[in-house]
mmCIF file of the N, C-alpha and C atoms, coordinates in Angstrom:
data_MODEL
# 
_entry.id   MODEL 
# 
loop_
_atom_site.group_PDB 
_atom_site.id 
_atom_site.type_symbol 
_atom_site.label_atom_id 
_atom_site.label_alt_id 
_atom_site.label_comp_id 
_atom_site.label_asym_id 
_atom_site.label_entity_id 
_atom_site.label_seq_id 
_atom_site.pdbx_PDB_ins_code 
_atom_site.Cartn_x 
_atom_site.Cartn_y 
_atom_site.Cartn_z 
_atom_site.occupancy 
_atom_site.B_iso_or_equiv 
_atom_site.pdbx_formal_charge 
_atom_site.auth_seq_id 
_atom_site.auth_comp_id 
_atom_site.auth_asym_id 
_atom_site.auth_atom_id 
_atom_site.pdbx_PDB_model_num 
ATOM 1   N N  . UNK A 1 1  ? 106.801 16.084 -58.827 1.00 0.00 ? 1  UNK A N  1 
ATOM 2   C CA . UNK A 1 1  ? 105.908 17.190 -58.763 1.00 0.00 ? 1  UNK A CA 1 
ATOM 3   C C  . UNK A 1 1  ? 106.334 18.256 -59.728 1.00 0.00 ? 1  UNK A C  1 
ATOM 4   N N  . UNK A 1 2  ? 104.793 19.282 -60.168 1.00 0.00 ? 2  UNK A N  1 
ATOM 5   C CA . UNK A 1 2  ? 105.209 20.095 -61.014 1.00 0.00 ? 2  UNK A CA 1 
ATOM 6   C C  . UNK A 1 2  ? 106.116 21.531 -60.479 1.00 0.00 ? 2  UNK A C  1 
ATOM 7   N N  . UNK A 1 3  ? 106.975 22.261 -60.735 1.00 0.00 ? 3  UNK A N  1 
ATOM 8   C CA . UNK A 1 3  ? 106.888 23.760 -60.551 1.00 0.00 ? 3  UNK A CA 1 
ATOM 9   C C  . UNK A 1 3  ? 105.954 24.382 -61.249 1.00 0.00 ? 3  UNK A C  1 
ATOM 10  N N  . UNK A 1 4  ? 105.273 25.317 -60.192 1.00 0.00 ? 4  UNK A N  1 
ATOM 11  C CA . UNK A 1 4  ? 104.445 26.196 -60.916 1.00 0.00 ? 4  UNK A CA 1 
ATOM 12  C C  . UNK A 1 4  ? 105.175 27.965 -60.979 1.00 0.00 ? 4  UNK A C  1 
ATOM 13  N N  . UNK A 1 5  ? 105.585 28.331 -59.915 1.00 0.00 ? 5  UNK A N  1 
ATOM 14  C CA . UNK A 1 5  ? 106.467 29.151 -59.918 1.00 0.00 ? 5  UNK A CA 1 
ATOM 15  C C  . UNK A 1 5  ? 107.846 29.161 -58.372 1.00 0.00 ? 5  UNK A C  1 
ATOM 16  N N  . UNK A 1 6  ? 108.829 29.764 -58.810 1.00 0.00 ? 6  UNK A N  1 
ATOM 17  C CA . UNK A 1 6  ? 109.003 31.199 -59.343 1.00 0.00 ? 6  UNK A CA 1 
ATOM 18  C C  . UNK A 1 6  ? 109.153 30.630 -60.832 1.00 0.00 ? 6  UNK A C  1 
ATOM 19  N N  . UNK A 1 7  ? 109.096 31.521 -61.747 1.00 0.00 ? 7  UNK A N  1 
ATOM 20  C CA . UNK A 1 7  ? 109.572 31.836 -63.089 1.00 0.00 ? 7  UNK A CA 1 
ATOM 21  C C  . UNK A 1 7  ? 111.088 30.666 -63.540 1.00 0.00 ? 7  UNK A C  1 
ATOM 22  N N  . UNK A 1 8  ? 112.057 31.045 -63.012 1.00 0.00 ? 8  UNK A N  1 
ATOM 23  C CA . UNK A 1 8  ? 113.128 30.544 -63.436 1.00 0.00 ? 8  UNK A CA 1 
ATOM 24  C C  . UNK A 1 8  ? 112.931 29.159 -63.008 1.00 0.00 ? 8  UNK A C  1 
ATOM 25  N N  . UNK A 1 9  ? 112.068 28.272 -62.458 1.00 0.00 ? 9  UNK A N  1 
ATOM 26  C CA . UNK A 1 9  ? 112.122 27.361 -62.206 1.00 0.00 ? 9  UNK A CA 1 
ATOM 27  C C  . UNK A 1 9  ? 110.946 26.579 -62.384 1.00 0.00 ? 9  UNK A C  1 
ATOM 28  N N  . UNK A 1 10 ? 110.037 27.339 -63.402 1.00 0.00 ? 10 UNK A N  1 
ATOM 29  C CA . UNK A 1 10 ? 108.351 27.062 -63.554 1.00 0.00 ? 10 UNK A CA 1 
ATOM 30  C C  . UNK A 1 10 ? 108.503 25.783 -64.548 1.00 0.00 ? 10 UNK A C  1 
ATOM 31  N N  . UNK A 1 11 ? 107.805 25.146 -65.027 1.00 0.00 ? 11 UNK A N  1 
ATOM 32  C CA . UNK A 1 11 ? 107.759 23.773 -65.434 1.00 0.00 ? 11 UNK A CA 1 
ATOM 33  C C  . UNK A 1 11 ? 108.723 22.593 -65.632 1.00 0.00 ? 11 UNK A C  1 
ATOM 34  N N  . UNK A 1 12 ? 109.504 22.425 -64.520 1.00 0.00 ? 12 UNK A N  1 
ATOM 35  C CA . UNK A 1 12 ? 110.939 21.900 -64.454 1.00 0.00 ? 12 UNK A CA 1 
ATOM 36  C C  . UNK A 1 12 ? 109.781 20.566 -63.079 1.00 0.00 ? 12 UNK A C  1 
ATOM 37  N N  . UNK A 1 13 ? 110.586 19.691 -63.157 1.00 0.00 ? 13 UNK A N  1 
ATOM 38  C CA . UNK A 1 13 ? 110.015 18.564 -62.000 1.00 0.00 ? 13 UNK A CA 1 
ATOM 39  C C  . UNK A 1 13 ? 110.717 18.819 -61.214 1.00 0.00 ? 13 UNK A C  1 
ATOM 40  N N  . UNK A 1 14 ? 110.662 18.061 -59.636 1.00 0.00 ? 14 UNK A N  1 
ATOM 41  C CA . UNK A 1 14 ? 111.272 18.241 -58.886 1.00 0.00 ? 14 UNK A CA 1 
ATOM 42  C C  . UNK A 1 14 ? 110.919 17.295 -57.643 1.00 0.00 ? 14 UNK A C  1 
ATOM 43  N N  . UNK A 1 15 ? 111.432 17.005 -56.735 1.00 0.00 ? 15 UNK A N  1 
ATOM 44  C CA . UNK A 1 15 ? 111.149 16.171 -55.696 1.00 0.00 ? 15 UNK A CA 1 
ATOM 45  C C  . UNK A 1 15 ? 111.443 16.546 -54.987 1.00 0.00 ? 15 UNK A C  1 
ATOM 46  N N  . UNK A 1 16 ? 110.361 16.374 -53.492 1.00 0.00 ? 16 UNK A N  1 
ATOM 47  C CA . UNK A 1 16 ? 110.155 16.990 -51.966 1.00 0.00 ? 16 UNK A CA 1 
ATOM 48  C C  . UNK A 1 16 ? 111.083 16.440 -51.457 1.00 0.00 ? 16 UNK A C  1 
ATOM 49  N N  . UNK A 1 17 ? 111.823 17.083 -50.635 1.00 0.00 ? 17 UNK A N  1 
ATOM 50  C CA . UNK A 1 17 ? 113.172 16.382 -50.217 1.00 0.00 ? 17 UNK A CA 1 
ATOM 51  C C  . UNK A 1 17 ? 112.712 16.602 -48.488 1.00 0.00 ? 17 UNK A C  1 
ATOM 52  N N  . UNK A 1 18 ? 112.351 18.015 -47.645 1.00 0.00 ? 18 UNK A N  1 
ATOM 53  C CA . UNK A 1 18 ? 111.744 17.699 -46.604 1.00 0.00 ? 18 UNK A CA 1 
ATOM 54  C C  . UNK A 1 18 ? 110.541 19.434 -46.204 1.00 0.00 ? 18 UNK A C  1 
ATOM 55  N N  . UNK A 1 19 ? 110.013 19.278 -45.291 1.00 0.00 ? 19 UNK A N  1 
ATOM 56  C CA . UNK A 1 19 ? 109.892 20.762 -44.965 1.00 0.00 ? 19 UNK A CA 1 
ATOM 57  C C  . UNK A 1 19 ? 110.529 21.593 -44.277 1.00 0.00 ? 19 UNK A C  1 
ATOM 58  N N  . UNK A 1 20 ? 110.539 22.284 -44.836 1.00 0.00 ? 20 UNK A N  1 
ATOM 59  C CA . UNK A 1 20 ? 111.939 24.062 -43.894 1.00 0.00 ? 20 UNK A CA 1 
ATOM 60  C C  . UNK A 1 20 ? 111.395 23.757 -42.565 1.00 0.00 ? 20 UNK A C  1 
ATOM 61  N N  . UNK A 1 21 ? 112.620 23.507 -42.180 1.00 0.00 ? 21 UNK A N  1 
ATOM 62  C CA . UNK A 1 21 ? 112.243 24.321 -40.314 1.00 0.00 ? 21 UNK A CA 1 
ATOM 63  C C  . UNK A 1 21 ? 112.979 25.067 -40.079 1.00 0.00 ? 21 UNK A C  1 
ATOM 64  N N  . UNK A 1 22 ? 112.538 26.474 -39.382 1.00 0.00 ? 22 UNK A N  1 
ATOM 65  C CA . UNK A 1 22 ? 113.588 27.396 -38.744 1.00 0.00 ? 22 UNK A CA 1 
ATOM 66  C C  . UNK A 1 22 ? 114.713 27.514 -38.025 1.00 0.00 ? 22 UNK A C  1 
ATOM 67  N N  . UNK A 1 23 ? 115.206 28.115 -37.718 1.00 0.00 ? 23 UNK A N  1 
ATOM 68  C CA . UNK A 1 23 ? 116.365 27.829 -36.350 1.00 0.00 ? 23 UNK A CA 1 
ATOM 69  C C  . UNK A 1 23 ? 115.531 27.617 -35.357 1.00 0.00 ? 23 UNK A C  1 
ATOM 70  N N  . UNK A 1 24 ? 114.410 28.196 -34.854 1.00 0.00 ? 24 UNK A N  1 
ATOM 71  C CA . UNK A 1 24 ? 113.717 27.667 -33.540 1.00 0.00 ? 24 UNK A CA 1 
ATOM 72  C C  . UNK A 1 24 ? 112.941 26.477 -33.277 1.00 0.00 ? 24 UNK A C  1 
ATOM 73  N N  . UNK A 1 25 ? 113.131 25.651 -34.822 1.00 0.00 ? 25 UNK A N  1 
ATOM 74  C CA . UNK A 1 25 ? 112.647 24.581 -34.515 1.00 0.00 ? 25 UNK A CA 1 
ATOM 75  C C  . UNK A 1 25 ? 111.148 24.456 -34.928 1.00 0.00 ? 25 UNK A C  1 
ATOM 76  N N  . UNK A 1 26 ? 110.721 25.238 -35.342 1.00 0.00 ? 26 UNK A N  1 
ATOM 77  C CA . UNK A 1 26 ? 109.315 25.591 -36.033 1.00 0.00 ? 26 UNK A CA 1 
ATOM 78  C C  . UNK A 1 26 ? 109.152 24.966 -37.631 1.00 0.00 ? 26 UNK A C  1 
ATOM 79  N N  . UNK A 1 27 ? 108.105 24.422 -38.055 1.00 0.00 ? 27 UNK A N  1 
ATOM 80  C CA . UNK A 1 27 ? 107.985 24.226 -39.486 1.00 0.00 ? 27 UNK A CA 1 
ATOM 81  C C  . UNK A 1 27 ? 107.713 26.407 -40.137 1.00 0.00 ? 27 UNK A C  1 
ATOM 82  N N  . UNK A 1 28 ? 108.395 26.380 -40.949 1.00 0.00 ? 28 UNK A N  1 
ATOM 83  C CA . UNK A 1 28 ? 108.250 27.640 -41.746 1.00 0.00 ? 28 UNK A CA 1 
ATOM 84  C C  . UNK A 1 28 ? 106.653 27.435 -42.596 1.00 0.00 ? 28 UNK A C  1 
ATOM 85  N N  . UNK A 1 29 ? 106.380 26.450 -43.140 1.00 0.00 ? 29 UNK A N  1 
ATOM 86  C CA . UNK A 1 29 ? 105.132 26.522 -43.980 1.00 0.00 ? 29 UNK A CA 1 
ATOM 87  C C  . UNK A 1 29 ? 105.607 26.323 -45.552 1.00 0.00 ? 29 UNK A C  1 
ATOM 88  N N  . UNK A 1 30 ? 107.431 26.334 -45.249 1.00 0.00 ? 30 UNK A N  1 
ATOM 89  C CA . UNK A 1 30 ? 107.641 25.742 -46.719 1.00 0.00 ? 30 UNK A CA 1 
ATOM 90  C C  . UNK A 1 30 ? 108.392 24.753 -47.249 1.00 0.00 ? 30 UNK A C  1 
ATOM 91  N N  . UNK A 1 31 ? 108.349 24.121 -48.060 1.00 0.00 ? 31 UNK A N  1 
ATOM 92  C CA . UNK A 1 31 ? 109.296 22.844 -48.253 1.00 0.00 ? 31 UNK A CA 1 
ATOM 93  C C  . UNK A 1 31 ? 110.007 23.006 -49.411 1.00 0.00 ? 31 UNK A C  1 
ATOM 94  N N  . UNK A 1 32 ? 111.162 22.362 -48.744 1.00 0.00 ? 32 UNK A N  1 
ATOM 95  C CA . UNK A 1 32 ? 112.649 22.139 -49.699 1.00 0.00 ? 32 UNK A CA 1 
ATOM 96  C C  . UNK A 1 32 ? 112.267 21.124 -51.201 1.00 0.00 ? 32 UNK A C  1 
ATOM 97  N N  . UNK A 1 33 ? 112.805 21.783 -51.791 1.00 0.00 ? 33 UNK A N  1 
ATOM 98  C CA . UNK A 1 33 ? 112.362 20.801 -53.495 1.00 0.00 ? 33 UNK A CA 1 
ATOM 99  C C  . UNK A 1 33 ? 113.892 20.976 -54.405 1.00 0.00 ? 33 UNK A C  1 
ATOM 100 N N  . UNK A 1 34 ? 113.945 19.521 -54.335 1.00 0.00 ? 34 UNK A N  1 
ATOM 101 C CA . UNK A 1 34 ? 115.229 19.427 -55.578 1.00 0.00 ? 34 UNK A CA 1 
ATOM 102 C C  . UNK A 1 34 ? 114.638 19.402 -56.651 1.00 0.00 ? 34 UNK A C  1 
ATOM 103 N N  . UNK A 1 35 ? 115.054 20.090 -57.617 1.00 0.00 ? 35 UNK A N  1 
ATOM 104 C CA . UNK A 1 35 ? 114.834 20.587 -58.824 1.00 0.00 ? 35 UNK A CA 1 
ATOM 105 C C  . UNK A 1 35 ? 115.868 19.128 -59.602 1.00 0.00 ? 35 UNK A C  1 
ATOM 106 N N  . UNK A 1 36 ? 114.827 18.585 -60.346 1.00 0.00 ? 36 UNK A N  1 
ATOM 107 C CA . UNK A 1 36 ? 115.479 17.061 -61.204 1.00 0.00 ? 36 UNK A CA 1 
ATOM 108 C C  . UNK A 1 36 ? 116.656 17.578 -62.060 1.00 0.00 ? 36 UNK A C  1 
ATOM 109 N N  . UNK A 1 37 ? 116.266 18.426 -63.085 1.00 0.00 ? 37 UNK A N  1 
ATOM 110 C CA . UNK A 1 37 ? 117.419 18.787 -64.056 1.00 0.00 ? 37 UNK A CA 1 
ATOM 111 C C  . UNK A 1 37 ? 118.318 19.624 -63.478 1.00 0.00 ? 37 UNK A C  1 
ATOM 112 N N  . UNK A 1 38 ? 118.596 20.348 -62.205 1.00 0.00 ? 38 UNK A N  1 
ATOM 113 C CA . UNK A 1 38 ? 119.523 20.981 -62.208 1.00 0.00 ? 38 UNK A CA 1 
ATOM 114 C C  . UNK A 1 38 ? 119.881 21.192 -60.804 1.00 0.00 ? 38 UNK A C  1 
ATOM 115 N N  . UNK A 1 39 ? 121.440 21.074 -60.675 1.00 0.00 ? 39 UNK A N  1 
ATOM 116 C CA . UNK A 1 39 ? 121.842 21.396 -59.294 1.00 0.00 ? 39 UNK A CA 1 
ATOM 117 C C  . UNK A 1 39 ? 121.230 21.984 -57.971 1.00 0.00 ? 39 UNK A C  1 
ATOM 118 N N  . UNK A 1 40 ? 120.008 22.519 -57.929 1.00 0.00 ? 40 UNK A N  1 
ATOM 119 C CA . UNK A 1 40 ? 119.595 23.325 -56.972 1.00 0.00 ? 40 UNK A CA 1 
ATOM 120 C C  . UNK A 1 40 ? 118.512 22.570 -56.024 1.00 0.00 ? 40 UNK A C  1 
ATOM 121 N N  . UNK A 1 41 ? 118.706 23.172 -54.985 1.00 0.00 ? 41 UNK A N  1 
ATOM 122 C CA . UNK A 1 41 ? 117.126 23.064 -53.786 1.00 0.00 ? 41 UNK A CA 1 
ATOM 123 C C  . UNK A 1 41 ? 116.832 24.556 -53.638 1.00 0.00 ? 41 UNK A C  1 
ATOM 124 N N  . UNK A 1 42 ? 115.355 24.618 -53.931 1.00 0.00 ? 42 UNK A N  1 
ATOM 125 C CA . UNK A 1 42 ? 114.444 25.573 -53.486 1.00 0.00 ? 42 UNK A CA 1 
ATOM 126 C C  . UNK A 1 42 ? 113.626 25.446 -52.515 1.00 0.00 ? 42 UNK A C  1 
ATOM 127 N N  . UNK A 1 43 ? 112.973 26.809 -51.750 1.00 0.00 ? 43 UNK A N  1 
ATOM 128 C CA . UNK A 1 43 ? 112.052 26.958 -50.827 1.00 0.00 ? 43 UNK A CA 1 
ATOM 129 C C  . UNK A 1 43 ? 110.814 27.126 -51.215 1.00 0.00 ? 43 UNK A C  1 
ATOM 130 N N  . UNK A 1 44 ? 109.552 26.567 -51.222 1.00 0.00 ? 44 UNK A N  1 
ATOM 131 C CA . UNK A 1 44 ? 108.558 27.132 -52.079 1.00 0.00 ? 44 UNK A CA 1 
ATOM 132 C C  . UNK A 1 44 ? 107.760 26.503 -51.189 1.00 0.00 ? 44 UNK A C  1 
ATOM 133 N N  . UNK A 1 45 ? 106.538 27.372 -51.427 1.00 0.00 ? 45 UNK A N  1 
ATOM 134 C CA . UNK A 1 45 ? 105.412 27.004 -50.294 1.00 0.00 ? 45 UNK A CA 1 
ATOM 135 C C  . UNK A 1 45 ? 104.581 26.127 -51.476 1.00 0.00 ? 45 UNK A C  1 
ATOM 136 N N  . UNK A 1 46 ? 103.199 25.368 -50.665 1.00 0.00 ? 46 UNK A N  1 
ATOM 137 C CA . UNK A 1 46 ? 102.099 25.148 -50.759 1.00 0.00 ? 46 UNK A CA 1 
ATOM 138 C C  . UNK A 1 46 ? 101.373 25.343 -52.452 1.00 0.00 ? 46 UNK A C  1 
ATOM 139 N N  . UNK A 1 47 ? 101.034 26.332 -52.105 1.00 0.00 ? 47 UNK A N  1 
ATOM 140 C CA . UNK A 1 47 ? 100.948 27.089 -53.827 1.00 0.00 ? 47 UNK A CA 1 
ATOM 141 C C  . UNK A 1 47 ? 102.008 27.395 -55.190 1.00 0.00 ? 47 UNK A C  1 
ATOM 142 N N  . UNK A 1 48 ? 103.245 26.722 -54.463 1.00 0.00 ? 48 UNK A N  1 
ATOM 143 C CA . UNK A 1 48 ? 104.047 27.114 -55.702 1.00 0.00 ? 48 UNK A CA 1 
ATOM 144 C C  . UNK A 1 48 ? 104.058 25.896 -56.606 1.00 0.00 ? 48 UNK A C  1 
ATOM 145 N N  . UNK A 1 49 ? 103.469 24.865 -56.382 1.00 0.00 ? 49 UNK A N  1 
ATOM 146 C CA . UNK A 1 49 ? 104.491 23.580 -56.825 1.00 0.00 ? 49 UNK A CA 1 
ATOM 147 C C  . UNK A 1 49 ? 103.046 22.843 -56.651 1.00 0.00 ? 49 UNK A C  1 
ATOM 148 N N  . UNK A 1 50 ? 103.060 21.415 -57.837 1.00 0.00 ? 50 UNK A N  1 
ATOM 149 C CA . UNK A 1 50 ? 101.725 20.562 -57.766 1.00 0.00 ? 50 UNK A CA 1 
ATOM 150 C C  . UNK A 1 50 ? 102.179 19.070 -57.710 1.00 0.00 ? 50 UNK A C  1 
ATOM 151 N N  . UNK A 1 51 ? 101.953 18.752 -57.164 1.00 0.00 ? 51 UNK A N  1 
ATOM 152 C CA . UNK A 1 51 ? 102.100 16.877 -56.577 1.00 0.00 ? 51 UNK A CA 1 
ATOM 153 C C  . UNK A 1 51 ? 101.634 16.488 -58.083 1.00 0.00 ? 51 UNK A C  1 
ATOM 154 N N  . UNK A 1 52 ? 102.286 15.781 -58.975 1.00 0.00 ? 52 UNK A N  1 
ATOM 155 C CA . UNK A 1 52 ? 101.927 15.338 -60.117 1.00 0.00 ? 52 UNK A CA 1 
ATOM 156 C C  . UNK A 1 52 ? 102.115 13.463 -59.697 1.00 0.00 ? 52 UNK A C  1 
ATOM 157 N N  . UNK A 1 53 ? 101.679 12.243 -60.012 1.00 0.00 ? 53 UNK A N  1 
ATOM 158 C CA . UNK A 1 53 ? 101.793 11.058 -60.295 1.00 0.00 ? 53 UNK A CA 1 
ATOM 159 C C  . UNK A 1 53 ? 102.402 10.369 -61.706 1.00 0.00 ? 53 UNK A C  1 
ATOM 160 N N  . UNK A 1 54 ? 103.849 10.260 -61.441 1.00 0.00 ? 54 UNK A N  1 
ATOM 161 C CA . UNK A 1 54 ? 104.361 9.548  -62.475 1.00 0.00 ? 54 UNK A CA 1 
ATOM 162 C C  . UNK A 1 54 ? 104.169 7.957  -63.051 1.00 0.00 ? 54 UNK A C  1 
# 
């Protein structure tokens, strides 16, 4: 999938790894994304990020 934002992480790929759940056990509404080229997992909702087909 694509990043669309934040900024520092905007056209970089990345793969859904799962969705955030809170401490209470709730889905947050956002999902965890490993970023391909670089060490990190981000939080990004819905609108940040686009399901691309490789």
């Amino acid at each position: 999938m694509l990043i669309l934002h934040p900024a520092y992480v905007a056209g970089k790929i990345g793969v859904v790894r799962a969705q955030e759940i809170l401490s209470d056990g709730e889905p947050s509404g956002r999902w965890l994304i490993e970023i391909d080229s670089e060490n990190i997992i981000v939080s990004l909702t819905a609108n940040e990020f686009q399901v691309i087909i490789r």
